[in-house]
C-alpha positions as CSV (number, residue, x, y, z in Angstrom):
1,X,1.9,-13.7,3.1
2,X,-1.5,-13.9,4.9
3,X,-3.7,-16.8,4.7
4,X,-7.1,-16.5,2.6
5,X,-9.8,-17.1,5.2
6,X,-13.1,-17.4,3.7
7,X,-16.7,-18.4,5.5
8,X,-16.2,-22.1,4.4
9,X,-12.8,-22.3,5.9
10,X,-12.7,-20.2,9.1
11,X,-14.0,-22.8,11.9
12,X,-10.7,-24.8,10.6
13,X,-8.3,-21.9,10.6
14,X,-9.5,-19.9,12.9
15,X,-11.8,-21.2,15.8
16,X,-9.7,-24.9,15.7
17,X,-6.5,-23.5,15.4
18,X,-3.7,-24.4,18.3
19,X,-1.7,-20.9,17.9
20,X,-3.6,-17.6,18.1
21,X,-5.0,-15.6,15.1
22,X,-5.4,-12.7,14.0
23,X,-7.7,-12.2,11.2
24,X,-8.1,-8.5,9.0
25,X,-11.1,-8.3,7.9
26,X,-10.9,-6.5,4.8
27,X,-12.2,-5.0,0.4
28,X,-10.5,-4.4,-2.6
29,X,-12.3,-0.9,-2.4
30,X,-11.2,-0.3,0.9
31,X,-8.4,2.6,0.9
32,X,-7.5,1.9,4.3
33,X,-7.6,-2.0,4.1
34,X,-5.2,-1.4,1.2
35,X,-2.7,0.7,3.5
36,X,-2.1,-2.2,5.9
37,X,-2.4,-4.9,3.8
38,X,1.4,-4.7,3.2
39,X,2.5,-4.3,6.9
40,X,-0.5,-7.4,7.9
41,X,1.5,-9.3,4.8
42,X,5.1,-8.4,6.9
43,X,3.3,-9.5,10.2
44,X,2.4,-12.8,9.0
45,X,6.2,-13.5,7.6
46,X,7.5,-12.5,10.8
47,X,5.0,-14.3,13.3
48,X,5.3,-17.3,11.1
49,X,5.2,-20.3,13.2
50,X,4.2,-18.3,16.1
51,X,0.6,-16.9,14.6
52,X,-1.8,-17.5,12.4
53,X,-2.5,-14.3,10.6
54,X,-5.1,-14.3,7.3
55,X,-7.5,-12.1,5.7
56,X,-11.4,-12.1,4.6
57,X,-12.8,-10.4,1.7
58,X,-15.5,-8.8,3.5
59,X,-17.4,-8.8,-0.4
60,X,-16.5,-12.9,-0.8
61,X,-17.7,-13.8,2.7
62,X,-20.6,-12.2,4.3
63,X,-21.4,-14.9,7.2
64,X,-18.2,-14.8,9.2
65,X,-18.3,-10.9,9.3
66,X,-22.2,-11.0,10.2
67,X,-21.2,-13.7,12.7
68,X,-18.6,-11.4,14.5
69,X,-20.4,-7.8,14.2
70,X,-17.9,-6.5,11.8
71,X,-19.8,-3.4,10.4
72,X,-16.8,-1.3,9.2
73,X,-13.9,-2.5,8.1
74,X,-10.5,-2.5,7.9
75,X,-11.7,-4.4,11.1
76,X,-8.5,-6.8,12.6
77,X,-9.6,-9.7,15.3
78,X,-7.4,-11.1,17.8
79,X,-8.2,-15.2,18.2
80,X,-6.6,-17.0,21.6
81,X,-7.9,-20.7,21.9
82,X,-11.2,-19.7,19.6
83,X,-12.6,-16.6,21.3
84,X,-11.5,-13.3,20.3
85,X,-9.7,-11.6,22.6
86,X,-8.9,-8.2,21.2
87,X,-9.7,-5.6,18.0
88,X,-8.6,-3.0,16.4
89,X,-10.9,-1.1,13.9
90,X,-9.7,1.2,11.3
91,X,-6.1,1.2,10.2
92,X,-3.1,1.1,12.9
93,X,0.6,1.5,12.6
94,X,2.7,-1.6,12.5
95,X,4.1,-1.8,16.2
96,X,0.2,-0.8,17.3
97,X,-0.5,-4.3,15.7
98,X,2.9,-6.0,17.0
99,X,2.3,-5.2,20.4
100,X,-1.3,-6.6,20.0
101,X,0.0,-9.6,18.8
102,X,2.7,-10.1,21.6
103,X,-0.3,-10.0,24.0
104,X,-1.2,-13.1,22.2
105,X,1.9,-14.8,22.9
């Protein structure tokens, strides 16, 4: 399952962490958040070890979206040694987000 990254948390999960990550920025309202939620939940089982992957209520947290320019959301960042290095914005099929992630690797 996918970590819960909030704006307290995120320098420590994200920006400090020694794998890559890859964060889905996401609401509870959002009907296309909610139709890759369950394939970002099946990515983080099966990168385990290999990638951080976690997910920020957009509603919860308002400084680390502000702080990255995330203005519509689902809206999924790519994280190599602190600095995103890719994004994908609106929903995406499950190998569109695989391959993204074995970039990473």
């Amino acid at each position: 399952m996918a970590l819960t990254i909030t704006d307290s948390n995120f320098d420590e999960l994200v920006l400090k962490s020694s794998l890559p990550v890859v964060v889905d920025f996401w609401a509870t309202w959002c009907g296309p958040c909610r139709a890759i939620a369950p394939v970002v939940d099946e990515l983080a089982q099966e990168y385990d070890g290999k990638v951080v992957i976690g997910k920020v209520d957009v509603d919860s947290n308002d400084q680390v979206p502000a702080q990255y320019g995330v203005r519509n959301i689902p809206t999924v960042l790519f994280f190599k040694n602190g600095n995103v290095v890719d994004k994908q914005v609106g929903a995406a099929s499950k190998s569109v987000f695989a391959e993204k992630i074995n970039a990473l690797l």
